[in-house]
C-alpha positions in Angstrom: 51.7 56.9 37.9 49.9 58.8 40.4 50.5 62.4 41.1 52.1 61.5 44.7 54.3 59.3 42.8 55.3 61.8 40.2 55.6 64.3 42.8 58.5 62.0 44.8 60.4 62.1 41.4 60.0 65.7 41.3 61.9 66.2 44.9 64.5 63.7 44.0 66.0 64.6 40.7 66.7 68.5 42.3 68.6 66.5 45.5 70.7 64.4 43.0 71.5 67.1 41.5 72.4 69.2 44.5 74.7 66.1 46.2 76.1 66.1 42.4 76.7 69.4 42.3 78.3 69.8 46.2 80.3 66.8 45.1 82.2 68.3 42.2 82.6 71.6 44.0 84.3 69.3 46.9 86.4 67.5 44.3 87.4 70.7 42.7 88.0 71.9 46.3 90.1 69.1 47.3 91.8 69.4 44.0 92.5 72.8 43.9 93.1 72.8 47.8 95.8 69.7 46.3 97.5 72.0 43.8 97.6 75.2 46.3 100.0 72.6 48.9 101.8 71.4 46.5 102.6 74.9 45.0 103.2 75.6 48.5 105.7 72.9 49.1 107.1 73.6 46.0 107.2 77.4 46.6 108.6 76.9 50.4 111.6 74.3 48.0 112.5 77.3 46.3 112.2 79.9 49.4 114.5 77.8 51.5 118.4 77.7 50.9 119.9 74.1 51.8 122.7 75.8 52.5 121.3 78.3 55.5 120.3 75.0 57.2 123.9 74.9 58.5 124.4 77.2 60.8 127.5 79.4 60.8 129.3 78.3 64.2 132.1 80.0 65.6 136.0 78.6 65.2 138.1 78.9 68.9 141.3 79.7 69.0 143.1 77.8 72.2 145.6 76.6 74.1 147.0 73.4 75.0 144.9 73.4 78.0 141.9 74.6 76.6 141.8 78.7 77.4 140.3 80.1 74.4 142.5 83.2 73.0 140.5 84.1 70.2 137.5 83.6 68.2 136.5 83.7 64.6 132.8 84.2 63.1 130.2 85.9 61.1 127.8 85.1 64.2 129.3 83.8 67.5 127.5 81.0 68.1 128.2 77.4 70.1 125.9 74.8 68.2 124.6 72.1 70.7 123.1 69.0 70.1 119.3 69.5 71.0 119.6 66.2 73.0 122.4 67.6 75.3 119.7 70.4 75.8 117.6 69.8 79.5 114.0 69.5 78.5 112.7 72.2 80.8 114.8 74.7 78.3 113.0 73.2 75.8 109.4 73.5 77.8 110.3 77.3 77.8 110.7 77.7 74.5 107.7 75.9 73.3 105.1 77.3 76.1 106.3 81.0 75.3 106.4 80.5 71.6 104.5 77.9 70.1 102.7 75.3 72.6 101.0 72.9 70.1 104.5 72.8 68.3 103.8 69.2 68.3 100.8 68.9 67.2 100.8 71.2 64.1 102.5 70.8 60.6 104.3 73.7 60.8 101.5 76.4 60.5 98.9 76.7 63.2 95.5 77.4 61.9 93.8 78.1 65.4 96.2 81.1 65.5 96.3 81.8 61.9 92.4 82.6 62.4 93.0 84.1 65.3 95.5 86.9 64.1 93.4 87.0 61.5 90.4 88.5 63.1 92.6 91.1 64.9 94.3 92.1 61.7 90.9 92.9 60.3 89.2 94.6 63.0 92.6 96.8 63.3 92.6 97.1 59.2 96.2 96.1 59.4 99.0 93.5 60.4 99.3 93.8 64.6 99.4 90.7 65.3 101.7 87.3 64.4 100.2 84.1 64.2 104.3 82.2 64.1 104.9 78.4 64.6 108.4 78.1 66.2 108.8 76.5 62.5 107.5 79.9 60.7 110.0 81.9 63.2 113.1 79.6 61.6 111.9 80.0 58.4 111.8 83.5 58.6 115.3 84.2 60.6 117.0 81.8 57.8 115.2 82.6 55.0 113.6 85.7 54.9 113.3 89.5 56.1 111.4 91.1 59.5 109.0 93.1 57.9 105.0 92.4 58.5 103.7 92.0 55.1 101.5 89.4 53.8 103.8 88.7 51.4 107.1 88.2 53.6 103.8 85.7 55.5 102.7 83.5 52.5 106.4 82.9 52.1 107.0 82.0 55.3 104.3 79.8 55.6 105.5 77.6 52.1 109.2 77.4 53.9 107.8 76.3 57.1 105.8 73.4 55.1 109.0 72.9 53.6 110.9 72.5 57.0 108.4 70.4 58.6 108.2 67.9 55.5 112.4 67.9 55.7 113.2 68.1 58.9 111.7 66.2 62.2 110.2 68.3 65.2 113.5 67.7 67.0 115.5 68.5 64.0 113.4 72.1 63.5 113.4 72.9 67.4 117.1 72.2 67.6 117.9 74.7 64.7 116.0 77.1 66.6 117.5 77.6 69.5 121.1 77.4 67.7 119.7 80.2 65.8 118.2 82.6 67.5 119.9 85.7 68.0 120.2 86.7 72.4 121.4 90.4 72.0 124.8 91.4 72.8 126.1 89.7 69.3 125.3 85.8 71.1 123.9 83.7 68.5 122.1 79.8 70.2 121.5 78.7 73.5 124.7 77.5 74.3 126.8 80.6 73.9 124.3 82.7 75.8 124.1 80.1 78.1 127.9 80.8 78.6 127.3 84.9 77.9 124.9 85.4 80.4 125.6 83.0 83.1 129.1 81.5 82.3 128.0 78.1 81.8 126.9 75.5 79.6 123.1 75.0 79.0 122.7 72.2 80.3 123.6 72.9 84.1 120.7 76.1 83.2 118.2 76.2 86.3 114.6 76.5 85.5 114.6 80.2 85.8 117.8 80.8 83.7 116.3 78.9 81.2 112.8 80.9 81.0 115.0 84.1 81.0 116.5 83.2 78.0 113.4 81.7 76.2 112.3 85.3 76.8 114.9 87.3 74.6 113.8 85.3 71.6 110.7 87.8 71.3 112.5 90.9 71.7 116.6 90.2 72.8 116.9 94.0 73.0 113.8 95.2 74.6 114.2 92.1 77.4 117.8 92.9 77.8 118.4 91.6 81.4 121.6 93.7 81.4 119.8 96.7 79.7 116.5 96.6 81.1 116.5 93.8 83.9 113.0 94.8 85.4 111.7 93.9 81.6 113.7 90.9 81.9 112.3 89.7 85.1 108.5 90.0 84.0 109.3 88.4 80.8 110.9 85.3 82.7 107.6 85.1 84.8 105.8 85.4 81.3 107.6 82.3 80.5 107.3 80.7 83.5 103.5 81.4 84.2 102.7 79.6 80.4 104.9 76.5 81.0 102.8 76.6 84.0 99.5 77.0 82.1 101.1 74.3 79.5 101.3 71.8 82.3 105.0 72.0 82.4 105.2 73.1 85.7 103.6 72.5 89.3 102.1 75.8 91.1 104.5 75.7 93.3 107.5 75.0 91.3 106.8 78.1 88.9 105.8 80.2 92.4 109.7 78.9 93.5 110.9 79.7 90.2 110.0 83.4 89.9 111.0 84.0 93.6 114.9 83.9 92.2 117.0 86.5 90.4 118.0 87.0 87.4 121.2 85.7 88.8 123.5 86.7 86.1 127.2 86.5 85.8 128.1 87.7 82.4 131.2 86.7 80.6 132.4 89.8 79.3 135.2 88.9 76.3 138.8 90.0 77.5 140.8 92.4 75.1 143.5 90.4 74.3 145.8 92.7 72.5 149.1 90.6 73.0 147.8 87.7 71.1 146.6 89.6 68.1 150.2 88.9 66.1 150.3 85.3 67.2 146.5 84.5 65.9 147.6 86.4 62.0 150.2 83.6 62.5 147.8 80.9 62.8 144.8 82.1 60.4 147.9 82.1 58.2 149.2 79.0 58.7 145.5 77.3 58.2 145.3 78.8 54.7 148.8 78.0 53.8 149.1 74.6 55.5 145.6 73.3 56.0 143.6 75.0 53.0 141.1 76.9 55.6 140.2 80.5 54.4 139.8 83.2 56.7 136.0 82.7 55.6 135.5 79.1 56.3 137.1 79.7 59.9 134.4 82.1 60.7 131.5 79.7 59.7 133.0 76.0 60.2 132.9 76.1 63.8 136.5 74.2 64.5 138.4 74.1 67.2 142.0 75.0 66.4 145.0 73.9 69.8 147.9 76.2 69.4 151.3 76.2 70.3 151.5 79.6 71.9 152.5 80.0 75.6 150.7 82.6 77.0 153.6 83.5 79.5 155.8 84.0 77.1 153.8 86.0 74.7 152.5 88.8 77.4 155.9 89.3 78.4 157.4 90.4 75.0 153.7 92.9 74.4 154.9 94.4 77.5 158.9 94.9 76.5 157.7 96.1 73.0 155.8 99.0 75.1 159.3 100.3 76.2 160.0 103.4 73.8 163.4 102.6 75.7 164.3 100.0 73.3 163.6 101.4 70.1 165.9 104.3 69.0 165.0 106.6 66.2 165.3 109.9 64.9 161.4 110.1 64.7 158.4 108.1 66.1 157.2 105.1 64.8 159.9 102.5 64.9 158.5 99.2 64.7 159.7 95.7 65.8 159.2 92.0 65.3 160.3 88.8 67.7 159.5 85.3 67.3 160.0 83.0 69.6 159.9 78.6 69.5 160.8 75.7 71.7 163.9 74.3 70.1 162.8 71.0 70.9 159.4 70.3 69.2 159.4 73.2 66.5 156.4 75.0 67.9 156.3 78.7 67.7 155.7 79.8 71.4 155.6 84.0 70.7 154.6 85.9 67.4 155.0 89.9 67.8 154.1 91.6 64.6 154.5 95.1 65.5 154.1 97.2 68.0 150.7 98.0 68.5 149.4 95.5 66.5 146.2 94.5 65.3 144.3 91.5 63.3 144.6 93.0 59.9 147.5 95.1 60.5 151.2 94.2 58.4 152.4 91.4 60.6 156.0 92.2 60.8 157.1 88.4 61.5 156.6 87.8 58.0 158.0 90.6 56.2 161.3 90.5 54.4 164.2 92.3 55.9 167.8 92.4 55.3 169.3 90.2 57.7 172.8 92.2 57.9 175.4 90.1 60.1 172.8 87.3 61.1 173.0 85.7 58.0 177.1 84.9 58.4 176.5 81.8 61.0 173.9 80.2 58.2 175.5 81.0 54.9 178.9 80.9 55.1 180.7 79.6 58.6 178.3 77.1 59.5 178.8 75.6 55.4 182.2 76.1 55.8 183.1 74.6 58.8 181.2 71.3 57.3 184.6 71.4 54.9 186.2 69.9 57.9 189.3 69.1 56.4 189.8 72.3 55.5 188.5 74.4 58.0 188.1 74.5 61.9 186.9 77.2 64.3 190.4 78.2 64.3 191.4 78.4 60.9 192.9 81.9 60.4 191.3 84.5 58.1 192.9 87.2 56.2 191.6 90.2 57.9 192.6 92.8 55.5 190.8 96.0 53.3 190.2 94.0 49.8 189.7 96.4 47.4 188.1 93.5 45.0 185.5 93.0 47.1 184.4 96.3 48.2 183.8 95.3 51.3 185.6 96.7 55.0 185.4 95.9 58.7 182.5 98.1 59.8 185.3 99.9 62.6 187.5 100.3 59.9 190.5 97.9 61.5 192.2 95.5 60.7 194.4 92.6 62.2 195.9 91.2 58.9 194.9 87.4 59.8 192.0 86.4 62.2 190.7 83.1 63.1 186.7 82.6 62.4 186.3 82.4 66.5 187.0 86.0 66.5 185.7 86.7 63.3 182.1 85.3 64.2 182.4 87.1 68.0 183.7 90.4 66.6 181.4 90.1 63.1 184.4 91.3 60.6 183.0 91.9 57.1 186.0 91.3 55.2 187.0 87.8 56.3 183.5 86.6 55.9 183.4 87.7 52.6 186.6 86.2 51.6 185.4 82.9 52.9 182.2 82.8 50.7 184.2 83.4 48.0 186.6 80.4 48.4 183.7 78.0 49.8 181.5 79.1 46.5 178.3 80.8 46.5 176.2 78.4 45.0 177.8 75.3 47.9 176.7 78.0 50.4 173.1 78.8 49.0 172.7 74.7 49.2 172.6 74.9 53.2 170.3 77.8 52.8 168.2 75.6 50.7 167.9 72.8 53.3 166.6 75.4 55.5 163.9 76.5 53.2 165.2 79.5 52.3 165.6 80.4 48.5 167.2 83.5 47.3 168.0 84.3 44.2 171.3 86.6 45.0 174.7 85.6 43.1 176.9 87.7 44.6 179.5 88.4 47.5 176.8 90.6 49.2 175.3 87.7 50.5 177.8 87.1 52.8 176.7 90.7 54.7 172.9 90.0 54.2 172.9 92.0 51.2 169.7 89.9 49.6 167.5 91.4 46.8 164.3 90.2 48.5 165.4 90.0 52.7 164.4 87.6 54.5 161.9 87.5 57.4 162.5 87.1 61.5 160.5 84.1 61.1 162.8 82.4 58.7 165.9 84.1 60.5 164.3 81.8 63.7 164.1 78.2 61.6 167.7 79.0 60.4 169.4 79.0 63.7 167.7 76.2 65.5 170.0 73.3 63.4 173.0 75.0 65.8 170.8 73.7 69.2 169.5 70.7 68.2 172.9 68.6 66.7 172.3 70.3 63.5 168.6 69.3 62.8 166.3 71.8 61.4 162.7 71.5 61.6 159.6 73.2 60.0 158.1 75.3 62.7 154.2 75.4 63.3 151.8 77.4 65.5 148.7 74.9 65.1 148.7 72.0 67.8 145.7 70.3 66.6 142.6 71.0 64.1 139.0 69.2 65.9 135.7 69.9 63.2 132.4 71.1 64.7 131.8 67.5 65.6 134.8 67.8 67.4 136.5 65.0 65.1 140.5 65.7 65.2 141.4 66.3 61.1 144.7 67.2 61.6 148.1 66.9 64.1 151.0 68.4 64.0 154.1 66.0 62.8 157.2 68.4 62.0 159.3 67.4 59.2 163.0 67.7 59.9 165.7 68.1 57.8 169.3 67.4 58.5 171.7 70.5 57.8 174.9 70.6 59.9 177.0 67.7 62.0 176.4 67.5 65.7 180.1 68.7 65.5 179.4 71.7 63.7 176.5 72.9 65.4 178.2 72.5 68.6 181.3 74.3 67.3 178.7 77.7 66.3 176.9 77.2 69.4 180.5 77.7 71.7 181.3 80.8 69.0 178.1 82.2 69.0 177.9 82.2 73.3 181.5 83.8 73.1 180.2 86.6 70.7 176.8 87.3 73.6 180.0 87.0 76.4 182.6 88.8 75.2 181.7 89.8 71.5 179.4 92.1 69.4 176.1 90.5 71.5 177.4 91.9 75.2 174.9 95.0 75.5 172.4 93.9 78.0 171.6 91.6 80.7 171.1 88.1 80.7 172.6 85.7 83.6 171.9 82.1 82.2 172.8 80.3 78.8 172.4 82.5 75.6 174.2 82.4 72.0 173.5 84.3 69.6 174.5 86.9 66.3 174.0 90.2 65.7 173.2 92.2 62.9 172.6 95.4 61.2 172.3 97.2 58.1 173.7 100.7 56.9 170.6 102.7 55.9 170.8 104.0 51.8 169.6 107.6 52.1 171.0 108.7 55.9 174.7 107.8 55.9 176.6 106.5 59.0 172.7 105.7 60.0 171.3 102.2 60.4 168.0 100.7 58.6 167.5 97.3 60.1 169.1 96.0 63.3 169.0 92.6 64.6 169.6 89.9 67.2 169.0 86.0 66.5 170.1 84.1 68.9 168.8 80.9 71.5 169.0 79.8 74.9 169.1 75.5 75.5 165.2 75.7 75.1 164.2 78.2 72.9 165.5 79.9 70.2 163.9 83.7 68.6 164.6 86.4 66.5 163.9 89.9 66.8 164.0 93.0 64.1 163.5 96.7 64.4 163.3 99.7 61.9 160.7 101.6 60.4 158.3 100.2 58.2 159.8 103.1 55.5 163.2 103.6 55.1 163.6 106.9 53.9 166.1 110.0 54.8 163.4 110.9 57.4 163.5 107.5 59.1 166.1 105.9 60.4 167.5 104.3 63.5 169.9 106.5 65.3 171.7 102.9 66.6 172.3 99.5 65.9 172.0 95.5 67.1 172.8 96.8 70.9 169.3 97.7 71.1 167.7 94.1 69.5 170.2 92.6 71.3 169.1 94.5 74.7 165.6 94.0 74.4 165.8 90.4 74.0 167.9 89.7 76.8 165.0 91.8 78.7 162.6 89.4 77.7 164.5 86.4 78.2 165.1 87.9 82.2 161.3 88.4 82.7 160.5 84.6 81.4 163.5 83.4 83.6 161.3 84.5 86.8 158.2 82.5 85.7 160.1 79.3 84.8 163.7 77.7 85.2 166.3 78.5 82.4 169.2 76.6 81.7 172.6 78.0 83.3 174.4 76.2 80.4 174.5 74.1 77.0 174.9 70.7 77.5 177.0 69.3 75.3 176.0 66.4 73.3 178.1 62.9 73.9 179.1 62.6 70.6 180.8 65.8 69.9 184.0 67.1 71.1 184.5 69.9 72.9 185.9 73.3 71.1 188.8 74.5 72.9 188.8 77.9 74.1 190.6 80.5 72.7 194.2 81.4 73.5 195.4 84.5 74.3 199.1 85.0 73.5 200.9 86.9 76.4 203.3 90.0 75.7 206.9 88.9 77.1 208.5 91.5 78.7 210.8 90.5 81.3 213.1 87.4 79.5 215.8 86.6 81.6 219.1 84.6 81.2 221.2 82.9 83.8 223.5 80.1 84.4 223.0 76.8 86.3 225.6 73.8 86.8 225.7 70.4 87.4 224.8 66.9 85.3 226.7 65.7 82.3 227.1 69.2 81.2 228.5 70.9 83.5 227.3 74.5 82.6 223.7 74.8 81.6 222.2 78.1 80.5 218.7 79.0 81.4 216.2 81.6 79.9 212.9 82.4 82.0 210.1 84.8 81.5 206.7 85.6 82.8 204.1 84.0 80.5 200.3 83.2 80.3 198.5 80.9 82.9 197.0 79.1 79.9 199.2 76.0 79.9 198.4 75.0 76.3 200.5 78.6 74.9 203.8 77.0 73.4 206.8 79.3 74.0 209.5 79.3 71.1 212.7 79.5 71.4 215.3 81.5 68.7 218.9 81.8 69.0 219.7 85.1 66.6 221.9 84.5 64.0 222.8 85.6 60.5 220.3 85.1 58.0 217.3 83.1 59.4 217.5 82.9 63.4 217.2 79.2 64.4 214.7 77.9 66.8 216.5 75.8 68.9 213.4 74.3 70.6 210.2 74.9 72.7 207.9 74.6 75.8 204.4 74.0 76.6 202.9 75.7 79.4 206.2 76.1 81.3 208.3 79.3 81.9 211.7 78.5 81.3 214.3 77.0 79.1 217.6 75.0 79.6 220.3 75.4 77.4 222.8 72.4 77.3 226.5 73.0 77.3 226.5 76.8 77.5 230.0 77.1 78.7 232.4 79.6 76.5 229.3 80.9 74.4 228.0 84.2 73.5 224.8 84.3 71.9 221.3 85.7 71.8 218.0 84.7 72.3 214.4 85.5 72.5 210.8 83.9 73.0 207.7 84.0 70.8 204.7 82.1 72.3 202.6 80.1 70.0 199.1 79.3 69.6 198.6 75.6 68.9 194.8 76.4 68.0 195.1 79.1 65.3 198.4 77.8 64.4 199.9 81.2 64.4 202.9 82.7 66.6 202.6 86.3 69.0 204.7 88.8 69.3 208.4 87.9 69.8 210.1 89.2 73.4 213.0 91.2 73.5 216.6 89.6 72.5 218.8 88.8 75.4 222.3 88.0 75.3 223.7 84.3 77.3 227.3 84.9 77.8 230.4 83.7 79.5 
């Protein structure tokens, strides 16, 4: 071998060596470069939380026709689908924030390096290097701070997102996410907060504003700071200009517009704070929905409310007028619900109430005199061989029962017509205790109500636990609707964030009284509001209804709870007032006038905003209930002769009587022992006496009422002689 030759040999072992060496140190490279991703992925799998990926979306509260009353969220947002998004908003988003959005997988190295360099000439962190994916990591998953910590992690969720998630998936998260200012969450609901509309009828402009706040929503505040605002937009609209998103001319057109805002301020709605406690109660209750999952699950809840109806009753509850006490702070509760389809139209809980506050439509109170009508005439009357509207009553003090007339009189018998119109204690309670207490708590029972009182007391409302104007509501509706009760409901409709319908409403009814029955209470209870207990206030059309009140323990001859229930042909509602604490400090200074007064005031005010029945209509298959009869006082009996037919001398008495023809007059001829009646007439004046000639006797007239069965007061004697 020559020297040249071993020379050659020489040169090449060292290069072997060298592309050996570079070799393993690339190997290693790739191998270690290998690991690092994977423990990034797998760092970024344990950074992200699966559940932040769904975004918390705000629940609506609304109406029938679609006004939103409320709201419910942790953050208000409106998700939207990114394809119902116009791709110019899009454009804005990617040209001011990340324009190779596309092209990266998820971190950006050009700008990495980049914010690198400046970091390192300034000796600290000045400047972000964030892929729209980096931002979304960071607002789900981690803090604000610039560290290079808070940054590695970032970057491993962002590898995470990009391997999960496609590019449309990511940007769509990111505009539902990002937080506008003003408490807006996503592009839809500022969309709707700061131009009251949906984003996808967004101009250009509007669109490159709000791809603006996502740097700084404060700081760009176009209601704050709109100058800021309006260079920012430009900002936004020069880049998608420079990304090739828009002509010269198009961007030029574009920033020659204002900021044209119209913000949608939220409305105060203070009168429908009672009525949504209703319905966030009802979805727990009823549907299994927490108060928690409402404020994230974005679902659209239709409620039964009407609107007119509800502002109306907030306003009378403003009237210190209708609320007498000896101090400040009596309270009230009314309910209100279409008789028809069991839907709770009104909820007041108090007040001055407020979401959070004791929601007074659900607290137990004692009923008083209300509870009569649903616990012992209405069961009674279904005895209907045994008793009628008419059937007479004794009317008496009955020391065994403890109980009196709250006026302290007494008529000795009285039919339960008058007793339900006039609300006499005693009579009631006599009645519970012949129908049975347990027979009476069974039609309490098929009205969902469960008490756990054994005695008399019930028949005054004298429960251990109350019950609540909401139940008190439910309870008299079977006397409007032929007897039917049904469960009442303020949720319409449940729709999920995909706007699915999971739930609607389907009242279950319950039958509790005959048609007969019910129409029976309905004619009492509309004599009691006409001529009864229920007269205080003003009401022109159809309204029945019961009073109540209870005596207060510590502040005798003073009233603790005082009540009206009562219902018009469409609606029927309960309302309540007291003080939250009854005490010998607090306590009304006067009774179911007031309850009764107020709700005829709201029942007036609804009567000028739509058309209220004049009348009940009674139902085909019931009878009608008689009115009452008033007996008439006879004071002027006369007695005279007439002549002619077979007998020739007739005797004739006459009076002055009542113009209700069905009164039966009675007539007695006095004699010893028990007088005789020696016959009658029915709506008529007179009576002939057949062969009167040669006797001498005397006679008087005692009108009778057919209904109650029960005679008046006699007239004075007069003598028929010859």
């Amino acid at each position: 071998m020559n020297e040249d030759t071993k020379e050659g040999v020489k040169q090449k072992a060292p290069l072997t060596k060298r592309i050996k060496r570079l070799f393993i140190i690339l190997l290693f490279m790739i191998i270690f470069g290998l690991i690092g991703y994977a423990g990034l992925l797998y760092g970024g799998k344990l950074i992200a939380d699966e559940e932040k990926l769904i975004l918390d979306v705000t629940t609506t509260i609304e109406t029938a026709d679609g006004e939103v009353i409320d709201k419910l969220y942790n953050e208000n947002r409106l998700f939207v689908d990114i394809e119902e998004v116009p791709e110019h908003i899009t454009n804005a988003f990617i040209a001011v924030e990340d324009v190779r959005f596309y092209d990266h997988g998820g971190i950006d190295f050009r700008s990495v390096i980049r914010a690198a360099y400046k970091d390192i000439i300034a000796m600290s962190k000045v400047e972000g290097a964030s892929t729209i994916t980096q931002q979304l990591a960071k607002n789900l998953f981690l803090y604000n701070d610039k560290t290079w910590t808070r940054k590695a992690k970032e970057a491993m969720a962002a590898l995470y997102l990009e391997r999960k998630l496609s590019k449309d998936e990511i940007l769509e998260l990111y505009i539902n996410e990002i937080y506008f200012g003003a408490g807006v969450y996503g592009i839809e609901t500022a969309s709707h907060y700061f131009f009251s509309k949906s984003v996808d009828e967004l101009t250009i402009a509007e669109g490159a504003l709000l791809a603006g706040l996502a740097k700084a929503p404060n700081g760009y505040s176009p209601v704050i700071h709109p100058e800021k605002a309006l260079n920012r937009r430009n900002t936004v609209l020069r880049s998608m200009e420079n990304a090739g998103m828009l002509s010269t001319e198009k961007r030029m057109a574009e920033q020659g517009k204002t900021l044209g805002l119209k913000i949608q301020k939220p409305e105060a709605k203070p009168w429908a704070d009672s009525y949504i406690d209703l319905v966030m109660k009802e979805a727990a209750d009823e549907h299994q929905l927490s108060i928690n999952e409402l404020k994230r699950g974005g679902y659209r809840i239709v409620v039964t409310i009407d609107e007119s109806i509800q502002k109306i009753a907030y306003e009378q509850f403003q009237n210190d007028a209708y609320f007498p006490g000896n101090t400040d702070g009596v309270e009230g509760a009314f309910v209100m619900m279409d008789q028809q389809s069991g839907e709770v139209v009104s909820a007041i809980g108090g007040r001055d109430y407020h979401l959070g506050n004791l929601n007074r439509v659900t607290v137990n109170r004692q009923p008083g005199s209300t509870i009569k009508p649903i616990a012992v005439y209405g069961p009674a009357l279904m005895q209907e061989e045994t008793y009628t509207a008419y059937s007479l009553l004794p009317d008496q003090r009955m020391d065994e029962y403890a109980v009196a007339n709250v006026n302290g009189e007494y008529e000795g018998s009285v039919s339960i017509y008058n007793a339900i119109k006039q609300s006499k204690n005693a009579p009631v309670v006599w009645l519970l205790d012949q129908i049975g207490i347990d027979y009476a708590k069974s039609y309490l029972e098929k009205m969902n109500i469960d008490i756990a009182d054994e005695g008399l007391a019930v028949a005054l409302g004298g429960l251990s636990n109350g019950l609540t104007p909401l139940q008190m509501m439910e309870s008299y509706r079977p006397f409007v609707h032929q007897g039917e009760y049904v469960n009442t409901h303020t949720i319409k409709q449940i729709y999920n964030k995909n706007d699915e319908l999971i739930f609607e409403s389907d009242p279950e009814t319950a039958e509790v009284f005959s048609p007969q029955v019910a129409w029976n209470m309905t004619e009492m209870l509309r004599a009691a509001v006409q001529s009864g207990t229920a007269v205080p206030g003003e009401f022109s059309k159809a309204l029945a209804g019961k009073t109540g009140s209870t005596q207060h323990p510590y502040a005798e001859g003073k009233v603790k709870d005082a009540w009206f229930v009562g219902y018009t042909p469409q609606y029927v509602s309960a309302l309540w007032m007291g003080y939250d604490i009854s005490d010998k400090d607090h306590y009304l200074t006067a009774g179911s006038e007031y309850p009764t007064r107020l709700t005829k005031a709201i029942l007036t005010e609804l009567g000028k905003q739509e058309p209220l029945a004049a009348d009940f209509t009674k139902p085909d298959d019931v009878e009608s209930l008689p009115e009452p009869i008033e007996l008439p006082k006879i004071t002027d009996l006369k007695a005279s002769y007439s002549f002619g037919g077979i007998s020739l001398v007739k005797g004739k008495l006459s009076w002055t009587g009542s113009e209700d023809s069905r009164v039966v007059y009675r007539i007695y001829r006095e004699r010893d022992g028990i007088d005789k009646r020696v016959g009658e007439v029915e709506g008529q004046t007179e009576f002939v006496i057949d062969n009167a000639l040669f006797q001498s006797n005397e006679y008087y007239v005692v009108p009778y009422d057919p209904l109650r069965k029960v005679e008046g007061e006699r007239s004075e004697s007069i003598e028929l002689s010859w």
